[in-house]
Residue, then its C-alpha position, 0 to 999 in steps of 0.5 A: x627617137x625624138x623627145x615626144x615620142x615619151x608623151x603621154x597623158x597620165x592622170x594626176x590622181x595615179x601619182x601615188x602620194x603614199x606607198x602601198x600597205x605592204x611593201x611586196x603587195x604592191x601591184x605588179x605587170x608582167x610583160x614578157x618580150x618574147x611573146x608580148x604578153x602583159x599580166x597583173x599580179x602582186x610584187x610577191x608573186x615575183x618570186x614564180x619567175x625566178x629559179x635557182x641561180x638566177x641573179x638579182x642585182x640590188x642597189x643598196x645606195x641609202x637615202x640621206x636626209x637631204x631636205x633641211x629648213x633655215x632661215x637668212x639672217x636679218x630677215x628671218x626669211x624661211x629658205x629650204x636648202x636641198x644637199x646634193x652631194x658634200x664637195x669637201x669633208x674637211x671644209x664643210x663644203x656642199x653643193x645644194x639647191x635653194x628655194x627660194x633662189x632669188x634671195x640667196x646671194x653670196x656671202x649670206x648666212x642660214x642659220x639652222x635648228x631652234x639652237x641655231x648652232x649650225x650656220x652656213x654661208x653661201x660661198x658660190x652660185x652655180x646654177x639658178x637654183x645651186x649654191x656652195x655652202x661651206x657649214x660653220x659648226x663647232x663640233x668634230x666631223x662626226x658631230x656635225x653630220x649627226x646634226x645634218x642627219x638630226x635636222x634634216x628629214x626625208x626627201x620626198x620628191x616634190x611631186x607628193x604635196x603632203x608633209x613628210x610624215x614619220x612612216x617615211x623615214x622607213x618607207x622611202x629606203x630599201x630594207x637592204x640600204x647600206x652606203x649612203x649617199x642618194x638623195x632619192x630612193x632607188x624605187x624599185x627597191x622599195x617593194x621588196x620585204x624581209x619576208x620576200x628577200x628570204x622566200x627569193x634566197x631559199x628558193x636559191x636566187x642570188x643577189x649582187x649588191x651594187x652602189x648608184x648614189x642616185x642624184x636629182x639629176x635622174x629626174x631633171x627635164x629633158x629639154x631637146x627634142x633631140x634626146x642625142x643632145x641630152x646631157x645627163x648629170x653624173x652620179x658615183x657608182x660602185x660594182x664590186x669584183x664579188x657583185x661582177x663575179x656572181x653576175x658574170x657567171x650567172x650569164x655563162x650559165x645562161x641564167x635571169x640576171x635582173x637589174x632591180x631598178x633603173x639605177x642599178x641597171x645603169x651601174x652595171x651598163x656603165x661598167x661593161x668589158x669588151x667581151x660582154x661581161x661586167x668589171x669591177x668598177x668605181x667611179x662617175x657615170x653619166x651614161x644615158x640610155x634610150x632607143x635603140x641600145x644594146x644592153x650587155x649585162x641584165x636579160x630582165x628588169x624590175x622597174x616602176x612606172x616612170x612620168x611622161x617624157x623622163x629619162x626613166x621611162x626611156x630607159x624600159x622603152x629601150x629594154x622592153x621596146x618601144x611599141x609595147x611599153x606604149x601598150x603596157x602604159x595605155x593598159x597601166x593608166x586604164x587600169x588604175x596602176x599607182x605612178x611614180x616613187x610610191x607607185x606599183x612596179x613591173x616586171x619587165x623579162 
């Protein structure tokens, strides 16, 4: 499949710039593959699909506060810097973007917070945008990620003009967020309630937590037309032997076993046996999914609705098939539904 075959045109008023009132009250399509019907309903009503035994698989990576504001020394100049992942615990070393780029040199110095008392310095260019900073700060270890955490505020995808407001702390995580490291909600995630995760447990669905730390790299452009050309960047995955063990038999019972998200669907994706079953894994993956594929471990998914020609938006064309996920966005944009990170959801089995 060729990268324009992921284009279409979605308004830009449906980019949904604040999330819905209630988590589970989202808006939910339906499409059933096997009879190519589509239904609108609520994220609540989620729970009339689902029976005892089937198998929901949840990614409880935690968001960090990833987005910070420092100024260069001698100028004064505003440069926001964006910590993608931390390269070396003992040196404070991190892998960021800046922006603006073009100021930013090796061997410049940002000082951060009103105290200025956390400095970095700019060890490496690695891309147009990327940089190694290695943090000066006087503090242990614990101290100084209680700064980063204290000046940092919630990333925000850029698409969403507003302020970071303080809703967001709450909003954009999963209420069953646990290992941090993503520097992006795993969307899909964010409908569910306390209330609803407990409906979902008495009514007897299980629930396998798996780990995707989700990385910029989920949202970067494709850029060739060829998507066989495309490189996706790599982002730490854990699948414990409990979450394998709740899933793999869930599948000889023959049950729904359903990827909440396009991230914890690419963790289970990553770590498949040559029997079919999912392993115990931990690691990098990398893997990119688009039409046609084969998937091994979930026979249904809970995804949101993805912009034009992203990665994500071919992954559930490559699980829904092509045609009817065409069908189901012309009937999403006509019908109003909300896009993107704080958008509505569907449900795809």
């Amino acid at each position: 499949m060729k990268l324009s075959h992921f284009n279409f045109k979605l308004p830009e008023e449906l980019l949904a710039e604040h999330p819905s009132e209630h988590r589970d009250e989202a808006r939910l399509m339906v499409l059933n593959r096997k009879n190519k019907t589509i239904e609108h309903k609520l994220f609540k009503d989620i729970i009339d699909y689902f029976d005892e035994g089937d198998v929901m698989i949840l990614n409880n990576t935690k968001v960090f506060p990833a987005r910070l504001y420092g100024n260069k020394e001698k100028t004064g100049a505003r440069i926001e810097v964006f910590l993608l992942r931390e390269l070396n615990e003992e040196q404070r070393l991190w892998d960021v973007l800046v922006d603006p780029a073009r100021k930013i040199r090796i061997g410049n110095k940002l000082y951060f917070g009103d105290d200025e008392t956390l400095v970095a310095e700019v060890i490496d260019n690695t891309t147009s945008r990327g940089r190694t900073l290695r943090f000066l700060y006087d503090g242990s270890y614990k101290e100084f990620r209680q700064k980063l955490t204290e000046l940092g505020e919630t990333p925000l995808p850029k698409y969403i003009k507003r302020d970071v407001e303080p809703e967001d702390e709450e909003r954009y995580q999963t209420i069953f967020a646990k290992n941090e490291g993503a520097v992006a909600a795993p969307t899909a995630g964010l409908h569910f309630s306390k209330h609803l995760l407990k409906r979902l447990e008495i009514k007897g669905i299980n629930f396998a937590e798996v780990t995707l730390h989700v990385g910029l790299g989920t949202f970067n452009p494709v850029e060739v037309e060829d998507l066989s050309k495309h490189k996706m960047d790599s982002e730490e995955a854990f699948v414990n032997q409990q979450a394998a063990d709740i899933v793999n038999y869930a599948k000889t019972k023959k049950k729904r076993v359903c990827a909440v998200g396009t991230t914890a669907m690419r963790a289970v994706e990553s770590s498949v046996s040559s029997s079919g079953t999912l392993n115990e894994f931990s690691g990098w993956t990398n893997k990119f999914i688009f039409p046609p594929y084969e998937f091994s471990i979930a026979n249904c998914m809970i995804t949101n609705f993805h912009t034009p020609k992203s990665t994500l938006l071919m992954m559930v064309s490559a699980f829904a098939g092509h045609d009817f996920m065409k069908q189901a966005y012309e009937e999403a944009v006509k019908e109003k539904y909300r896009f993107y990170t704080y958008g509505d959801a569907m449900l795809i089995i």
